[in-house]
C-alpha positions, -999 to 999 in steps of 0.1 A, spaced: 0 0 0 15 32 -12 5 65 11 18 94 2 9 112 28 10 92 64 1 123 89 -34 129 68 -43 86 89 -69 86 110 -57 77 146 -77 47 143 -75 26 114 -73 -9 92 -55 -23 66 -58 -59 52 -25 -72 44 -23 -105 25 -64 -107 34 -55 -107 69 -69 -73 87 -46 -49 106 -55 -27 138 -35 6 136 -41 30 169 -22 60 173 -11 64 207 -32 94 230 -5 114 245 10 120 203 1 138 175 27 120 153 27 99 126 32 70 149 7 39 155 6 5 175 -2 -26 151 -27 -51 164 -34 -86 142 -62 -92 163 -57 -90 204 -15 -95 191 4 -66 197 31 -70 166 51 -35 175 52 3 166 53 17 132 66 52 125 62 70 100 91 94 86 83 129 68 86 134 30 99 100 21 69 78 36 92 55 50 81 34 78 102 26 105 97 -4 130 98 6 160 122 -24 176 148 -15 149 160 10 120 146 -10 98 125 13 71 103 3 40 90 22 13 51 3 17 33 -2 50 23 -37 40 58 -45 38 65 -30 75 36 -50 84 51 -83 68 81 -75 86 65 -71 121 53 -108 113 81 -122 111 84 -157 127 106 -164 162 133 -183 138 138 -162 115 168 -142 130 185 -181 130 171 -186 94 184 -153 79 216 -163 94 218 -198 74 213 -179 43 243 -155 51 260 -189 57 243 -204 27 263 -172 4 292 -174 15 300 -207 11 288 -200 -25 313 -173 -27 337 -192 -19 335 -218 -51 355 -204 -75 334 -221 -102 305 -198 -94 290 -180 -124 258 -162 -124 236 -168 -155 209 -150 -170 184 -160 -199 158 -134 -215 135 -150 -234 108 -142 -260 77 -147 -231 70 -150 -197 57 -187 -198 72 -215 -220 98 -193 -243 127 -195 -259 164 -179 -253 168 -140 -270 197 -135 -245 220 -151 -224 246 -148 -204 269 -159 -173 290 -135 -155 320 -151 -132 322 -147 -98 353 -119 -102 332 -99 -124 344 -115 -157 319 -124 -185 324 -159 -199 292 -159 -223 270 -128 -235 253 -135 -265 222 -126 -283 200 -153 -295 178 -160 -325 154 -183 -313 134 -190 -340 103 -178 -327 81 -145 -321 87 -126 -291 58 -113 -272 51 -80 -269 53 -78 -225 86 -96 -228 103 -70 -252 85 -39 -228 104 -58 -200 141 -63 -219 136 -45 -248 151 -68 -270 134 -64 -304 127 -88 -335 152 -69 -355 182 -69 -330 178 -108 -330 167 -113 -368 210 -119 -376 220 -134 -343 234 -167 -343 207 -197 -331 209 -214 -299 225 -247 -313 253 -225 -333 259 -211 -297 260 -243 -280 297 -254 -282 309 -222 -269 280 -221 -242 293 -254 -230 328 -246 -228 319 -217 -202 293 -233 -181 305 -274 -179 315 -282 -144 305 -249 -130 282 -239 -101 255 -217 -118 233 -195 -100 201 -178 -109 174 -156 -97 143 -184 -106 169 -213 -110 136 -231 -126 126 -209 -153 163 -202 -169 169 -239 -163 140 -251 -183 145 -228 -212 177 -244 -214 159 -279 -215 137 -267 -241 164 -249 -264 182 -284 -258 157 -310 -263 145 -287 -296 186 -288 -309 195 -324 -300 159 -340 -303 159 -361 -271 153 -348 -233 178 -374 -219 204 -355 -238 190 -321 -225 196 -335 -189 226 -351 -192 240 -314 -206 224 -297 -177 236 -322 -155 272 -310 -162 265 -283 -142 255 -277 -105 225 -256 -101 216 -230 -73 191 -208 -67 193 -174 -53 152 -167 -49 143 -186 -21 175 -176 1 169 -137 -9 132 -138 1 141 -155 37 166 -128 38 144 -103 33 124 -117 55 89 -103 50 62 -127 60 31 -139 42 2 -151 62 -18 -160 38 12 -185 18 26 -194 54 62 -184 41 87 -157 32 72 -133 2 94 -136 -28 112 -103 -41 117 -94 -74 152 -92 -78 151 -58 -100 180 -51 -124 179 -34 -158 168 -71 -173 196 -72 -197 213 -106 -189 249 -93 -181 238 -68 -158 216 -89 -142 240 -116 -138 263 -85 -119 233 -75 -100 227 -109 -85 262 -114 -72 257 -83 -55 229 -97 -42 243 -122 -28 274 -105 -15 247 -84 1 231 -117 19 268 -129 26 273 -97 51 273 -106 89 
């Protein structure tokens, strides 16, 4: 929920966050933009409002966010997760430390079942070891290009998936690859591979030659804003400029970020 202005609240008011109501009640002896957050007869904590940049601040912490649902998800939080954010810092590290790491990135010509316009895997020193347009053979959809902005034209001459395919292997074989949505960039790789080589058992034997991770889970635990209504952590969109090498940079940053004690 986006309020632009937080001191024009009622001192009494609700807000149903992930269709579960919240109680807010400003204190009597203030006139500030500050209110006590009920879920029912639970007192989750204080909620502060900051002038001119409606950020709210929890009141057991500095903590800010830009949306009061998301302060609320925060106050929500489960007992464990302290312990669980820490096994995630644990979890990057160790990831960092594998000097195979690459981060890889596909854009693709939809949001569902697409094919490859753009791929790319970024080392974990910041070196590029594959950034190439695809031409996959296909139409690309109109919300993927206003999301990448990779057009039919800048694809039209681009070499096709299975002329990329040697030089794609030689970069990612016996690496650990991670990705934002390991499942979605993994299985347009299955589906440029089965379509190249004919046969799905050859599409996971190739993918099998590399170890897969996934940073979406671990960055939406670290994060750490609850969801009542899906019992777990709410997933984050990661952001970025969604062009593949970027991306790729802006995920290890990412998870350098979740790697800080």
């Amino acid at each position: 929920m986006t309020i632009t202005d937080p001191a024009a609240l009622e001192d009494l008011f609700t807000l149903e966050v992930d269709e579960r109501a919240v109680q807010f009640v400003r204190p009597s002896d203030t006139n500030r933009p500050d209110w006590a957050a009920y879920d029912g007869d639970q007192f989750l904590g204080m909620i502060y409002a900051e002038a001119g940049e409606a950020l709210w601040r929890l009141g057991s912490s500095q903590e800010r966010h830009r949306q009061l649902d998301d302060a609320v998800r925060a106050l929500r939080r489960p007992s464990s997760w302290p312990h669980e954010r820490a096994q995630v810092s644990n979890w990057a590290r160790r990831l960092l430390a594998d000097e195979s790491l690459a981060a890889v990135d596909i854009e693709t010509t939809g949001l569902g079942k697409a094919w490859a316009v753009q791929i790319a895997a970024v080392a974990r020193n910041g070196a590029v070891l594959f950034n190439e347009y695809v031409n996959p053979l296909a139409e690309i959809d109109k919300a993927a290009i206003a999301i990448h902005k990779i057009t039919p034209e800048q694809v039209a001459a681009a070499a096709t998936f299975g002329e990329l395919l040697p030089a794609l292997t030689e970069a990612l074989h016996g690496r650990t690859c991670v990705a934002y949505n390991m499942a979605f960039d993994r299985d347009c790789f299955a589906r440029e591979l089965t379509r190249h080589h004919g046969s799905a058992d050859v599409a996971e034997q190739w993918l099998d030659s590399c170890r897969w991770r996934d940073a979406m889970e671990p960055y939406a635990v670290w994060k750490g804003l609850w969801s009542v209504k899906r019992g777990r952590y709410r997933r984050q969109k990661l952001g970025g400029p969604h062009n593949a090498v970027e991306d790729c940079r802006f995920l290890l940053t990412k998870i350098e970020q979740m790697a800080s004690r």
